[in-house]
C-alpha positions in Angstrom: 45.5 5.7 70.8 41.9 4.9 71.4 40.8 8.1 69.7 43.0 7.1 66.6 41.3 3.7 66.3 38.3 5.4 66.8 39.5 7.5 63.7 40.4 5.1 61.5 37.7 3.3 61.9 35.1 5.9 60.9 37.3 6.7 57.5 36.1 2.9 56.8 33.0 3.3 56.7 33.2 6.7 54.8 35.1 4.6 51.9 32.5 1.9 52.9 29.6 3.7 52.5 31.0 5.4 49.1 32.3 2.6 47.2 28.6 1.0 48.2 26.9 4.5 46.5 29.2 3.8 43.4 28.2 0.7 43.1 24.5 1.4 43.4 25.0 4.8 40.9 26.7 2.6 38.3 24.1 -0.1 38.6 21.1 2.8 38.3 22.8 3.5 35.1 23.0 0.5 33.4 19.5 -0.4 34.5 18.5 3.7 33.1 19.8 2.8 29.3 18.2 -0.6 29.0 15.2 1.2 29.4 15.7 3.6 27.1 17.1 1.2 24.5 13.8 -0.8 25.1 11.9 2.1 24.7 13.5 3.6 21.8 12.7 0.2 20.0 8.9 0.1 21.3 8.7 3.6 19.5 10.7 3.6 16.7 10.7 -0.5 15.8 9.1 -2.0 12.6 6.2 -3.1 14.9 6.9 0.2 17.3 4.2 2.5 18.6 4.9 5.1 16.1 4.7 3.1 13.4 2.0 1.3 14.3 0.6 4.8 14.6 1.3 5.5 11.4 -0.3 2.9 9.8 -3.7 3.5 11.9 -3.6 6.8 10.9 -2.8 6.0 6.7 -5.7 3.5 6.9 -8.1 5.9 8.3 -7.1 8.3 5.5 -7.7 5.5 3.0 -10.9 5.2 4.6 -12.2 8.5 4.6 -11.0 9.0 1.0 -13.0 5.2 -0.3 -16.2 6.6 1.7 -15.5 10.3 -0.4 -15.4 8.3 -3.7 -18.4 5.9 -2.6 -20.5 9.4 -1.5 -19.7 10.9 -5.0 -20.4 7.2 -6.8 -23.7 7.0 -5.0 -24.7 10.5 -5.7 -24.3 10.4 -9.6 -25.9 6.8 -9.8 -29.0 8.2 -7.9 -29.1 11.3 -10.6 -28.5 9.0 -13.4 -31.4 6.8 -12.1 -29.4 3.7 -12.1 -27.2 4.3 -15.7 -23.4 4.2 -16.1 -21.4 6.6 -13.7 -18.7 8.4 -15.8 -15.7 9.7 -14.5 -17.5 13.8 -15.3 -20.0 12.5 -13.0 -17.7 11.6 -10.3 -15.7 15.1 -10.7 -18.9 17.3 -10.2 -19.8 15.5 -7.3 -16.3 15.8 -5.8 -16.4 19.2 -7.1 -19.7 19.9 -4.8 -18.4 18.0 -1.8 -14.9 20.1 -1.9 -13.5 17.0 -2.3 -9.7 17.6 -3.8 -9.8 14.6 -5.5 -9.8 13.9 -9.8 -11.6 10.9 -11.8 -10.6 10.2 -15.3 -10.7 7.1 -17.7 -13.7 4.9 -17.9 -14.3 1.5 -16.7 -12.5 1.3 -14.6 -12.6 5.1 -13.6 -8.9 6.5 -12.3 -8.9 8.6 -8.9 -6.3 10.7 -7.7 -6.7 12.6 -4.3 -4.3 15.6 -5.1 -2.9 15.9 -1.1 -2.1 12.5 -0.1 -1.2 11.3 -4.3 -3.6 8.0 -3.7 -4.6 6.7 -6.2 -8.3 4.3 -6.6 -10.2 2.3 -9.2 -13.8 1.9 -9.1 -15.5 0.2 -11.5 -18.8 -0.3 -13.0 -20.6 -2.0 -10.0 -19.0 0.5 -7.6 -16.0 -1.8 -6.2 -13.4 0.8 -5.0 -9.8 -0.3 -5.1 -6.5 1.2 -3.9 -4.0 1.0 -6.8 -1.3 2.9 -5.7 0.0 5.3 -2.8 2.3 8.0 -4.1 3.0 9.4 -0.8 4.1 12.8 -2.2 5.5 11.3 -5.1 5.3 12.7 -8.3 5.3 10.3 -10.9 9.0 11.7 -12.1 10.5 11.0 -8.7 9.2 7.3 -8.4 11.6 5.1 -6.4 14.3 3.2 -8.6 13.4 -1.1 -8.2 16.6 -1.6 -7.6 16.2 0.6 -4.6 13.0 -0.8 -3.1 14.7 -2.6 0.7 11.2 -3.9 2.0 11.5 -1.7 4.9 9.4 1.0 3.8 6.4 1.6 5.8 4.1 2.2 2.8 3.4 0.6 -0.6 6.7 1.9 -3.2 5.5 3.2 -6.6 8.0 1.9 -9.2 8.5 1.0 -12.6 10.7 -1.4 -14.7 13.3 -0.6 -17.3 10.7 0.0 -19.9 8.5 2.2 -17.8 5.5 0.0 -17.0 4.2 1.9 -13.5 4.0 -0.8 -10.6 3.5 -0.9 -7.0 5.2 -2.6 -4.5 3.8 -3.8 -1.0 4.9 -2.4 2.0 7.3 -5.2 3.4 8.8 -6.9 -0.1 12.0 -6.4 -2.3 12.0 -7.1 -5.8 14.1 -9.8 -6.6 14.5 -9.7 -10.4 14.9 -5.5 -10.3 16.7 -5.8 -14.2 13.6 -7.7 -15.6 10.7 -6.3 -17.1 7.0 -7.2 -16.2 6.4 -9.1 -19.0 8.8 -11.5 -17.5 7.4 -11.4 -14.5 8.2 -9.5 -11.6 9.4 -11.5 -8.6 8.6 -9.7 -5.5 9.8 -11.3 -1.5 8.5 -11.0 1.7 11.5 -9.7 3.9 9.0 -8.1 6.8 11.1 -10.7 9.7 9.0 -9.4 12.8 6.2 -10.6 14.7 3.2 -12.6 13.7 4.8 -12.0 9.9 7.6 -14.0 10.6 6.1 -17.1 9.1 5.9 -15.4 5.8 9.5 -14.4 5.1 11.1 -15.6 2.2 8.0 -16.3 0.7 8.0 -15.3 -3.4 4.8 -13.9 -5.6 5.1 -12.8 -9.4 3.2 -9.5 -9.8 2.2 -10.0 -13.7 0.1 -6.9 -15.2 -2.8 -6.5 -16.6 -4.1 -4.2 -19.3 -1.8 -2.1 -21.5 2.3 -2.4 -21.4 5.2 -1.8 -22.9 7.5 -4.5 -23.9 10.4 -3.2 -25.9 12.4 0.1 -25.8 11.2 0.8 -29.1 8.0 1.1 -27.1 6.1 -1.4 -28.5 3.0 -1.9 -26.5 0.6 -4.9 -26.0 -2.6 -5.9 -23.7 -2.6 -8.8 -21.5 -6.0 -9.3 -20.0 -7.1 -11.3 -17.0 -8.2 -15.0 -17.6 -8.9 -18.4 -16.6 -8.4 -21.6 -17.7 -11.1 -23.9 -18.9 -10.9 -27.5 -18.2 -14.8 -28.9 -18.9 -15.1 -27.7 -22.7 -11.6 -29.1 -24.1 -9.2 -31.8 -23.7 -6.4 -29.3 -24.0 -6.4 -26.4 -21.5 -7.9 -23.1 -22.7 -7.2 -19.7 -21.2 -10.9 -17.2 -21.8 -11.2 -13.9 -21.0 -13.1 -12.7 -18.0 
């Protein structure tokens, strides 16, 4: 009798002991794929490691290729002894510094880097500006504006129905996508995460300037930057600058 007690007793702590191991196994578990979830978000996440990666290592591509175009700029004002920089200039230079990179159009002078498809401005006083980031686009495969989410990392090259080229920020939707840009092109923040928070919702009109299209006959017409004049007229006055 005493032997069977004896017994019986140790298979309760065997089932004891085991349904305490389950216990702990299944907690293990659960506590196993939170972290992964939270790391999976910390990597992959709009403000994740590997995108924030990304981004350091675009911007220090934009940087080398702005110093590239500065080198070149610098080089062909110094030969020119001060004079106008032309976009021939600019290509022999890049041409000696095997840079793979192509100037055209004058003030302000067009640069395409061939690899990465980014595109600059730089104009007379040497100001170098990105004006677009193809990121292996070519100009044919240029993402619809209807299409455009806000959740791409980089800026979206676009254009509107009557094929005026623009680009849109990394972070905004269009809002008007069936307009064209002499309209007005409404553009919204929708980049909901971190310190950007504050910003979402928040409208801008991207307007063009220069050369663009305004019919689908093709019509074309300039608008050029101004300002409005309040000291030399009772009525307002918009001048050129």
């Amino acid at each position: 009798m005493k032997k069977l007690q004896e017994k019986d007793k140790i298979k309760k702590m065997k089932k004891q002991a085991g349904g305490i191991t389950l216990i702990a196994l299944v907690i293990t578990i659960i506590v196993l794929l939170i972290l992964a979830g939270v790391s999976i978000a910390m990597l992959t996440g709009q403000n994740g490691i590997l995108t924030q990666a990304q981004n350091a290592s675009k911007q220090t591509d934009i940087g080398e290729e702005k110093e590239q175009i500065a080198l070149a700029y610098n080089g062909a004002k110094t030969e020119n002894a001060g004079g106008v920089v032309t976009y021939e200039d600019l290509n022999r230079h890049f041409e000696f510094n095997k840079v793979d990179a192509t100037a055209s159009g004058e003030s302000p002078i067009k640069v395409k880097f061939n690899d990465s498809q980014r595109e600059y401005e730089i104009n007379s006083s040497g100001a170098i500006t990105e004006v677009g980031v193809g990121s292996g686009q070519d100009d044919e495969n240029k993402v619809a504006i209807g299409e455009i989410t806000g959740n791409e990392i980089d800026n979206t090259k676009t254009q509107d129905k009557y094929g005026n080229e623009l680009v849109v920020p990394a972070g905004f939707k269009v809002v008007n996508p069936d307009d064209d840009v002499t309209k007005g092109i409404i553009i919204e923040d929708v980049s909901a995460n971190g310190e950007d928070s504050a910003t979402v919702g928040s409208q801008f009109v991207w307007v063009p300037v220069g050369e663009i299209i305004t019919d689908e006959n093709g019509t074309k017409t300039t608008i050029t930057l101004g300002r409005y004049d309040f000291a030399n007229s009772r009525r307002n006055t918009c001048t050129n600058i």
